[in-house]
N, C-alpha and C positions, 0 to 999 in steps of 0.2 A: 504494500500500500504506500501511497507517495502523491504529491499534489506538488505544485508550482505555486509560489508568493512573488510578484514583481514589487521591488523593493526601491525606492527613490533615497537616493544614498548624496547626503552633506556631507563631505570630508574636511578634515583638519578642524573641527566644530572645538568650543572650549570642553567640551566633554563626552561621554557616549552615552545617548536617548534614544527611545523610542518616543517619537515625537509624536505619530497618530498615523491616518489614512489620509492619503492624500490623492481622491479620487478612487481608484481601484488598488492603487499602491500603498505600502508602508513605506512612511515618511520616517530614514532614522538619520541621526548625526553621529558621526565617530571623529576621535582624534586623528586619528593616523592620516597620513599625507595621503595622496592617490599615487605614487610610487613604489613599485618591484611588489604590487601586490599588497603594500600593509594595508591599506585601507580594505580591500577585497576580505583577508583575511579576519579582521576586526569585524568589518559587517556580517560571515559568519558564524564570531562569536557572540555579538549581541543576538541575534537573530534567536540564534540555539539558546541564549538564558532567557530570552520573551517567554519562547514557548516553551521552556523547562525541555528541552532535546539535548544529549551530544552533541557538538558541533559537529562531528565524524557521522552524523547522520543528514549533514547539507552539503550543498555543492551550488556552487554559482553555473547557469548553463548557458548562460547570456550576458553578455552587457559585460562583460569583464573589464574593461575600458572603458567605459560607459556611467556617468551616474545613474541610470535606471538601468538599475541589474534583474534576471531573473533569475531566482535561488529556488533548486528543487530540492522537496522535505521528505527523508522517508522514516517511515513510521506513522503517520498520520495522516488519517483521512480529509476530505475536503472541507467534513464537518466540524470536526477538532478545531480545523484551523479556523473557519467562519467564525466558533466560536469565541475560539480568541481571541480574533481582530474585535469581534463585537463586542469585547470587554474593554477597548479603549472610549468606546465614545460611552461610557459609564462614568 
């Protein structure tokens, strides 16, 4: 089981947030620069502590280069995650 999150990624931000939804995406900010990957990597470890996952259970499948990345999740179904996002706008 596995689903796709498209993720709109702030790098070099003063900290690292899960800011909300922005449109269809998660809006997050990480410190790291967008350089040799640290920002990639940072975004999926915040990602993995939102939804309480390993990080070793995401992967970026898109947008590697790209502030709008898409990050595939497995272990969780579509619902999981629905429901997650829908605990930001609480």
């Amino acid at each position: 089981m596995s689903c796709r999150l498209t993720v709109k990624v702030v790098p070099g931000a003063s900290r690292n947030k899960v800011v909300g939804m922005l449109g269809e995406a998660l809006k997050i900010r990480v410190q790291a620069p967008p350089e040799k990957g640290k920002a990639n990597a940072a975004v999926l470890k915040l990602v993995a502590q939102f939804l309480d996952l390993p990080a070793k259970q995401l992967s970026i499948c898109a947008g590697h280069t790209s502030a709008t990345k898409v990050v595939e999740i497995q272990g969780i179904s579509e619902e999981e995650l629905a429901g997650k996002l829908a605990e930001l706008a609480t």
